[in-house]
C-alpha positions in Angstrom: -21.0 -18.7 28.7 -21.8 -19.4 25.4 -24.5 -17.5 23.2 -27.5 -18.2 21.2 -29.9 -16.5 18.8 -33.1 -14.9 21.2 -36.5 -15.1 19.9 -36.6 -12.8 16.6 -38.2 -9.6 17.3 -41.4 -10.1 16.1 -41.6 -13.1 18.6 -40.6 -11.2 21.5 -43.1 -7.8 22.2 -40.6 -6.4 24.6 -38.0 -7.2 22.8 -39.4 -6.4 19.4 -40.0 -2.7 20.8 -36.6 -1.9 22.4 -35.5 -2.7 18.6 -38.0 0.1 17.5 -37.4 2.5 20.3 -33.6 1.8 19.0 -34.2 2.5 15.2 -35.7 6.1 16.2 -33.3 7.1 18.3 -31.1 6.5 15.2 -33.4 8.0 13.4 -33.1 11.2 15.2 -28.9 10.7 15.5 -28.6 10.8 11.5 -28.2 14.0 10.4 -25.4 14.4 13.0 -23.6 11.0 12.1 -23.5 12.2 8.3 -22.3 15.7 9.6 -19.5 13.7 11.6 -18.7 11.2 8.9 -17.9 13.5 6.2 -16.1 15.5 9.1 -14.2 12.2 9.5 -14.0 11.9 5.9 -12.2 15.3 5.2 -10.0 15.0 7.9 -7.9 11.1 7.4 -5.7 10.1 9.4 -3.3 7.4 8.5 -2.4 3.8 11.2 -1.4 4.7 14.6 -2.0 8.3 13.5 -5.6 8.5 14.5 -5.2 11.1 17.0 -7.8 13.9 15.8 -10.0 11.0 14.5 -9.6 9.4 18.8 -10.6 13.1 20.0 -13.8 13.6 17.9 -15.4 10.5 18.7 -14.2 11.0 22.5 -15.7 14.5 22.1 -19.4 12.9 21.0 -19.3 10.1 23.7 -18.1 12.9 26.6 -21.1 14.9 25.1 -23.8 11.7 26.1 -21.7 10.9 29.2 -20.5 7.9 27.9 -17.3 6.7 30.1 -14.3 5.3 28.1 -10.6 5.0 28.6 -8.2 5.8 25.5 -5.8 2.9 24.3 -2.1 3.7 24.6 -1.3 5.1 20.9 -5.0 5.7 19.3 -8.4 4.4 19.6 -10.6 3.9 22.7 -12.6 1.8 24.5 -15.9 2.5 25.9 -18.5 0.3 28.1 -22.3 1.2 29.1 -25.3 -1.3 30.3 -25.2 -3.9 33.1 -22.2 -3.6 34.6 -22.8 -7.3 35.9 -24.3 -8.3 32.4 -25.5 -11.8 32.1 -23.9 -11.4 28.8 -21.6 -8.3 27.0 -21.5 -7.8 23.2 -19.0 -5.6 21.9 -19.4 -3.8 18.6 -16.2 -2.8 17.0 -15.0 0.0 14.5 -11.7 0.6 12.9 -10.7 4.3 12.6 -7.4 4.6 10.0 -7.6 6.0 6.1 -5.0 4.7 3.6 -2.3 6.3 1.6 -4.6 7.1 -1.6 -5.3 10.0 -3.3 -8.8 10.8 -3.4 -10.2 11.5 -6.6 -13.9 12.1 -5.7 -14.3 15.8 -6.3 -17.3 15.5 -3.6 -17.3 18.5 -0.8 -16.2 16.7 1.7 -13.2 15.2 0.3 -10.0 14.5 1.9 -8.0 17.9 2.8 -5.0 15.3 3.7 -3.2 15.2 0.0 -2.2 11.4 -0.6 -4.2 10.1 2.0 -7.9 9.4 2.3 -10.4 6.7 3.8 -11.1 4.6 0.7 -11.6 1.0 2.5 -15.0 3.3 4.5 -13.7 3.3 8.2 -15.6 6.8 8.4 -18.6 4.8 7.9 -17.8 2.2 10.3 -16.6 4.4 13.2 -20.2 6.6 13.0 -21.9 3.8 12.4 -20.5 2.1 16.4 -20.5 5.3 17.5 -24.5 5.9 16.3 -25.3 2.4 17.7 -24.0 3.5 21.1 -25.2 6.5 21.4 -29.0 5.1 20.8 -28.2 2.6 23.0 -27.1 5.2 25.8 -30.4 6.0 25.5 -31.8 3.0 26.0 -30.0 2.4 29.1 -32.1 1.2 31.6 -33.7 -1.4 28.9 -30.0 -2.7 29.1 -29.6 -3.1 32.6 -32.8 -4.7 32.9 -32.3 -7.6 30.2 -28.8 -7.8 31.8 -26.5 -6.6 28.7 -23.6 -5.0 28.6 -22.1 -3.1 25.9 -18.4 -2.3 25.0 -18.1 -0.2 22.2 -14.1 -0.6 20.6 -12.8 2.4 18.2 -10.0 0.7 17.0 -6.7 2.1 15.3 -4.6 0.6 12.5 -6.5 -2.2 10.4 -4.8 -1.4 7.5 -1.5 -2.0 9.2 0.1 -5.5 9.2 0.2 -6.9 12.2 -3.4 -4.2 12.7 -4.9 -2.7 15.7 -6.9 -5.4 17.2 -3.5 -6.7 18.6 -3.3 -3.1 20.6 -7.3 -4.0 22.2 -6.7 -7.6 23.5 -3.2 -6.8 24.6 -4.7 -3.8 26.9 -8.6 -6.1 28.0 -10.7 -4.7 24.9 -11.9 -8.2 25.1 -12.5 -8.7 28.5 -15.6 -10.5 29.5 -17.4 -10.1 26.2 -19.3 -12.5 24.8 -19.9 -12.2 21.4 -18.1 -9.3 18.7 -19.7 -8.2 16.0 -18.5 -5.3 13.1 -20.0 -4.3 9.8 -17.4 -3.9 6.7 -18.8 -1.6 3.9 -19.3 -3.1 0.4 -20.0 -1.1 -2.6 -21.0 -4.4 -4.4 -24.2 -4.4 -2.6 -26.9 -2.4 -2.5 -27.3 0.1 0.2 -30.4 -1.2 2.8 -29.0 -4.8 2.5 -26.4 -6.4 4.4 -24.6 -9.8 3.1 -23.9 -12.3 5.6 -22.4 -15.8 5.2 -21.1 -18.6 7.9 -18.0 -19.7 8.3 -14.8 -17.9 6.5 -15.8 -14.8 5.2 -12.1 -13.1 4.4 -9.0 -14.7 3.9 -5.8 -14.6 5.7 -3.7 -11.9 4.9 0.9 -11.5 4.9 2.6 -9.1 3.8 6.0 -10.3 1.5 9.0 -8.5 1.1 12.1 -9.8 -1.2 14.9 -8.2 -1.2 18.2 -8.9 -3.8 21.5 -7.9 -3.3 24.8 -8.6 -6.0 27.1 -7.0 -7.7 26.3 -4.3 -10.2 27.7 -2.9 -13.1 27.2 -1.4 -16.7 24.2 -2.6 -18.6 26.5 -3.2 -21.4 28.3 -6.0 -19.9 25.7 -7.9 -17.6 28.4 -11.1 -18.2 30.4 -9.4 -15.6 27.6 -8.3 -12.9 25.0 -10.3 -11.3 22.0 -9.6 -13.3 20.0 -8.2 -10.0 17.4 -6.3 -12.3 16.5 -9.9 -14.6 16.8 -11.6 -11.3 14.1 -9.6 -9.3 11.5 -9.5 -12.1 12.1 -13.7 -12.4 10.6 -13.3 -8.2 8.2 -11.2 -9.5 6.9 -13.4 -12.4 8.3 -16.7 -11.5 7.7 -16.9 -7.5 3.7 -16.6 -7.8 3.3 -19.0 -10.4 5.4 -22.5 -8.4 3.5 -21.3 -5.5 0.5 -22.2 -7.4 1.8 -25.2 -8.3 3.4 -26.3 -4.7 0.2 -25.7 -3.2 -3.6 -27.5 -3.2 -5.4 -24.9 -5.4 -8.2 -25.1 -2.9 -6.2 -23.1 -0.9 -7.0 -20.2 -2.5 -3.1 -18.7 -2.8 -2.6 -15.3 -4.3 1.0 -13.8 -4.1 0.6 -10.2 -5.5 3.4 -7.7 -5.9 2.7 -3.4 -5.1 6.0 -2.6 -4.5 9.0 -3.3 -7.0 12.0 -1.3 -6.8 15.1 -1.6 -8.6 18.0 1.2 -9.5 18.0 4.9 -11.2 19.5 5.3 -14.2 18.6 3.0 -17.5 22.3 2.1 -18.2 23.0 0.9 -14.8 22.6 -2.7 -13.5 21.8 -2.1 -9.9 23.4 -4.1 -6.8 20.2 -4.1 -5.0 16.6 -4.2 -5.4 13.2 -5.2 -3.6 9.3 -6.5 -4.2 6.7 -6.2 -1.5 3.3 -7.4 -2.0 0.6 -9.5 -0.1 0.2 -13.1 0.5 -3.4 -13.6 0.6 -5.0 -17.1 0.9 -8.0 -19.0 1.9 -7.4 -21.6 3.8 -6.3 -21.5 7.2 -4.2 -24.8 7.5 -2.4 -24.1 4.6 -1.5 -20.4 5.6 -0.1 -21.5 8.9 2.4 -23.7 6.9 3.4 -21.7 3.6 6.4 -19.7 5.3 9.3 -22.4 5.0 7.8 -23.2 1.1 7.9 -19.7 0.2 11.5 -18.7 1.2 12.7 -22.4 -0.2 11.1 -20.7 -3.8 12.3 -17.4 -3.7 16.3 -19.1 -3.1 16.0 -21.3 -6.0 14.4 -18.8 -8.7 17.2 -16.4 -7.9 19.9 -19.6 -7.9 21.1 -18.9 -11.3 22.0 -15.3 -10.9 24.3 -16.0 -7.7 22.5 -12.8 -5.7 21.5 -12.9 -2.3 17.8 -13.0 -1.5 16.3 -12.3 1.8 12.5 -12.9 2.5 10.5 -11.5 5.5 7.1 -12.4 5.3 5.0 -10.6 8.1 1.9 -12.7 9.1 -0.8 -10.8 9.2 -4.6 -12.0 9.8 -5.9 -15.2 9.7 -9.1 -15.2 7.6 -12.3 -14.0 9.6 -14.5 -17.1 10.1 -18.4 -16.0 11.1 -19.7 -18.2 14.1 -23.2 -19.8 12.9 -24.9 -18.4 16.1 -23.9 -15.2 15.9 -24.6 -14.8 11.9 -28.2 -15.9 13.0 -28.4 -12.6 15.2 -27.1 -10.8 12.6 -30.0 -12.1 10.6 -32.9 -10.9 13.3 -31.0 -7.9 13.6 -31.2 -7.0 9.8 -35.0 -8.3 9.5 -35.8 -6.1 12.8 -34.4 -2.7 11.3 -36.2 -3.4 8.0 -33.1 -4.4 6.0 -33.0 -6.8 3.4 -30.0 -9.6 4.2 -28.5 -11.1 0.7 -25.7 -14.1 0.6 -22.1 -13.3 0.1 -18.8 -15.0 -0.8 -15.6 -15.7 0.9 -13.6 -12.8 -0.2 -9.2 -12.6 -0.7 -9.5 -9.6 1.6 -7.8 -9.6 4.8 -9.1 -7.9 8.0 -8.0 -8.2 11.8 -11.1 -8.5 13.0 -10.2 -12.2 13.1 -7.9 -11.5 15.9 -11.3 -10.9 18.0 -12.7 -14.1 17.0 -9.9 -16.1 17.4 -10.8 -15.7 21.1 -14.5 -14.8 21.5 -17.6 -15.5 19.1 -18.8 -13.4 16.8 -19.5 -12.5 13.1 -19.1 -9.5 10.3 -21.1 -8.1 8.0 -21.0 -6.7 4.9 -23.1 -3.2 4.5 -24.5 -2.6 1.4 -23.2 1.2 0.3 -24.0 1.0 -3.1 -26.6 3.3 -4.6 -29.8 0.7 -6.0 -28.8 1.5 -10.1 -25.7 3.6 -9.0 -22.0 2.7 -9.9 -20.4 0.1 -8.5 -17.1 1.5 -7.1 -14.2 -1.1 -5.3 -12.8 -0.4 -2.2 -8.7 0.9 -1.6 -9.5 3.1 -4.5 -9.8 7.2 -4.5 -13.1 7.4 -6.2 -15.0 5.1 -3.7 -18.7 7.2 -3.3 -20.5 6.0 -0.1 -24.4 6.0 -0.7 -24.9 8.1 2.6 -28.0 6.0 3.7 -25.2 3.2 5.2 -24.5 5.4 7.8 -28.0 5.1 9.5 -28.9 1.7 8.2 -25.0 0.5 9.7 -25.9 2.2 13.5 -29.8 0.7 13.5 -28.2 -2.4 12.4 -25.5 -2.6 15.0 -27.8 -1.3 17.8 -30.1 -4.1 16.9 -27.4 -6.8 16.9 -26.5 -5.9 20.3 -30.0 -7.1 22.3 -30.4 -10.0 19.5 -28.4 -12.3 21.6 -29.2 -14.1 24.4 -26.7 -16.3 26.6 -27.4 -19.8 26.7 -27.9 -21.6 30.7 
């Protein structure tokens, strides 16, 4: 089966009130999704680790009687509507925080020191979670316009390879039609969402060089093999032939976080490493840059007869919006009352791709930023959440889920 947009809600009376009916029974959910978020919030748990954040949502779905089964190391997996749907979207959230320091000050900040949900996977997992829990209300409307509904609470995004591996690996996917997720974006204002067709991330590596030669004293560096000079020449020297090797218009950005290299200012180490991110835009090119980068790494480090071993980890592909399913995304926006705004391809990597490499589907960015407020950036510990995404992100979601229709 393959999906189109359905008549916009406006067009459709039926239609147009189960998209109401939906929006109030948000409405009414709101208070508790901001109670559970900032629950969520204080309470981070880092990839794989997610096993309080697995038991509280499992605790609010057992709660509506909403039947799930838990994946093998975190995360779930929960279904409700037609069983025999004529079509089945699935809505998906990620659940893991990142190793950051919060630096918020707000109430609710992390209790976990050096950890804290700074990339908004709080919002995103109350934000499914409030979509399907209107939904479950709405039940019977589901069963009769023959959808089905698979709500995913997925662990480890931040991870590279993430947790979208662990879903289709245990049937997360199976039988679903069309995937949608929202991303939060504290570059747009909150009661918008930004949608774009097409590529709407990048794909995502991670890098790691490591050196290896024999050390020494810093006064005689003649007699060592330079290891410290050589590893900042990878840092420096690395990032810039890549950008000369490859078309610009793939988009290639090779960024160091990691670079680690002895302990004591005198001493010229014997071994040292850089990890970073290979980020890049254009899918072709990503598929092919692994031979290119390690043939880089062995000349720059030529001169200074060390050892260099590369593992590059590929990560996600970039996450390319299907036009279709963008176009729901559209209805589903103007039905809740949002305003819907253009966006960009971003450098940012996210394994939501892995879901559509194999099924439809699109993302959306959700506006988060207070209208006048600062504008904060996500992976960093003083990212501030305009509170009103939490509702707008579940009436969005629950409308996306009846704004498809499968085509004959």
């Amino acid at each position: 089966m393959t999906s189109d947009l359905s008549p916009a809600p406006g067009d459709d009376p039926g239609l147009a009130a189960l998209v109401a009916d939906l929006a109030t029974a948000v409405d009414t959910l709101t208070p508790e999704l901001v109670a559970l978020r900032r629950d969520l919030h204080a309470n981070p748990e880092l990839s794989w680790q997610e096993k309080r954040t697995t038991d509280t949502v499992a605790s609010h779905l057992d709660a509506a009687g909403i039947a799930y089964r838990r994946l093998p190391a975190s995360g779930l997996v929960a279904d409700l509507g037609a069983e025999q749907a004529s079509y089945r979207v699935a809505i998906r959230a990620d659940l893991d925080a990142l190793p950051v320091r919060e630096r918020t000050g707000l109430p609710w900040s992390s209790v976990t020191p050096g950890v804290c949900h700074a990339c908004g996977h709080d919002v995103h997992t109350v934000a499914v979670l409030g979509a399907g829990l209107a939904l479950h209300r709405h039940e019977e409307e589901l069963r009769e316009r023959g959808i089905g509904v698979r709500l995913i609470f997925q662990p480890a995004e931040e991870t590279i390879p993430g947790g979208a591996h662990e879903v289709l690996a245990n049937n997360g996917m199976a039988d679903v039609d069309v995937v949608y997720a929202v991303h939060c974006d504290p570059s747009v204002d909150v009661g918008r969402v930004a949608l774009r067709e097409g590529a709407i991330t990048a794909a995502c590596d991670s890098v790691t060089v490591e050196l290896r030669g024999h050390g020494g004293h810093t006064s005689r560096p003649h007699l060592t093999e330079d290891l410290t000079f050589a590893l900042a020449k990878v840092v420096t020297e690395v990032p810039a032939a890549l950008s000369r090797r490859l078309d610009p218009r793939a988009g290639a950005a090779l960024v160091w976080g990691v670079i680690e290299a002895g302990k004591a200012p005198n001493v010229i180490p014997s071994s040292g490493v850089c990890k970073g991110t290979l980020r890049m835009l254009d899918a072709e090119a990503w598929q092919a840059v692994g031979p290119l980068l390690d043939e880089l790494v062995q000349q720059v480090v030529a001169p200074y007869a060390v050892t260099a071993r590369v593992d590059r980890v590929k990560g996600v592909p970039p996450v390319v919006n299907q036009s279709d399913a963008v176009a729901a995304l559209r209805a589903a926006a103007e039905g809740v009352g949002l305003g819907v705004v253009p966006t960009t391809q971003s450098l940012g990597g996210e394994d939501f791709a892995w879901y559509l490499a194999v099924t439809p589907g699109a993302m959306a960015r959700l506006g988060t930023r207070t209208p006048g407020g600062h504008t904060f950036d996500l992976h960093q510990g003083d990212l501030v959440v305009d509170e009103d995404a939490i509702g707008h992100g579940a009436r969005f979601l629950a409308a996306a889920v009846v704004a498809q229709r499968v085509k004959p």
